[in-house]
C-alpha positions in Angstrom: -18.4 -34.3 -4.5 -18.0 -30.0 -3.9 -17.2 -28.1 -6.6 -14.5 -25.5 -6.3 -15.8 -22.2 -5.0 -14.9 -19.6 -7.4 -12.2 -17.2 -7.1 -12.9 -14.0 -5.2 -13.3 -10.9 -7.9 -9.9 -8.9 -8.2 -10.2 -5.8 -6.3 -11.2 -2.7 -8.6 -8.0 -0.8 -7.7 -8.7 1.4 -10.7 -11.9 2.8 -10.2 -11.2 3.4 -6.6 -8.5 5.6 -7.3 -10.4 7.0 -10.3 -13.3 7.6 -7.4 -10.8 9.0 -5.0 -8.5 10.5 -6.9 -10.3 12.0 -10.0 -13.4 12.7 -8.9 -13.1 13.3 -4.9 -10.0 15.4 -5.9 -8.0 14.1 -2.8 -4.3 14.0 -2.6 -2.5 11.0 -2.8 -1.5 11.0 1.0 -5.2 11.7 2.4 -6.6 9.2 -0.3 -3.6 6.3 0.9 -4.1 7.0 4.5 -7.7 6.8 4.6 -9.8 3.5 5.8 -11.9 1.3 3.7 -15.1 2.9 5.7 -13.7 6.6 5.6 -13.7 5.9 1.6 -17.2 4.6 1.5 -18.7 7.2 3.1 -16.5 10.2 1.6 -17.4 8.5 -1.9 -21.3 8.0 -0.6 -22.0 11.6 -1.6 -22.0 10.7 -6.0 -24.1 7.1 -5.2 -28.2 7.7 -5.6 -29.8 7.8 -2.0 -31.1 4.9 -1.2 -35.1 4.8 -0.5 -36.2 4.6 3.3 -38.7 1.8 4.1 -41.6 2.2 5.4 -42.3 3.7 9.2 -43.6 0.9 11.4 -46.8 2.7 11.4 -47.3 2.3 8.0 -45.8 -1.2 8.4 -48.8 -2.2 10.3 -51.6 -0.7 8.4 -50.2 -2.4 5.4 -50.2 -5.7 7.5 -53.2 -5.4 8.2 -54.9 -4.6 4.7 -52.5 -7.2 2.8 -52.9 -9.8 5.4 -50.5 -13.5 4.5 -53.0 -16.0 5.5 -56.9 -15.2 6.1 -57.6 -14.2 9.7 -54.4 -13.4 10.8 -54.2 -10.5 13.0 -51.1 -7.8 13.1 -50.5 -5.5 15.4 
C-alpha cells in the first residue's frame, strides 16, 4: 500500500513580491522580467551570511584529533 504524497506547498507569491517589490524597491517590469535565480541572488543581500566550513587544512587536523574508529589514520 503507498500513501499519497502530499501536495506540494502553494508558492509564497506574496512575500516574493513583498521581497521584491517592498523591500528591494524594484519596479514592476524589472521585478516581472527577472529569473527565479536573478531574484535569489538580488534578494540574498537581507538573508544572514551563511557560515564557511572548515579549510581542508583544518579538516584534517580535526580528523586526526577526533578520529571515528581507533587507529584510523587521515590524511
Amino acid at each position: 500500500m503507498n500513501a499519497a504524497a502530499p501536495a506540494p506547498a502553494a508558492f509564497p507569491w506574496e512575500r516574493v513580491m513583498a521581497v521584491g517589490l517592498g523591500l528591494l524597491r524594484l519596479s514592476p517590469s524589472a521585478f516581472w522580467s527577472m529569473t527565479p535565480r536573478e531574484f535569489e541572488r538580488a534578494a540574498s543581500i537581507l538573508m544572514p551570511a551563511r557560515a564557511q566550513g572548515p579549510s581542508r587544512q583544518a579538516l584534517d587536523a580535526l580528523m586526526r584529533s577526533y578520529p571515528d574508529r581507533q587507529g584510523d589514520q587521515h590524511g
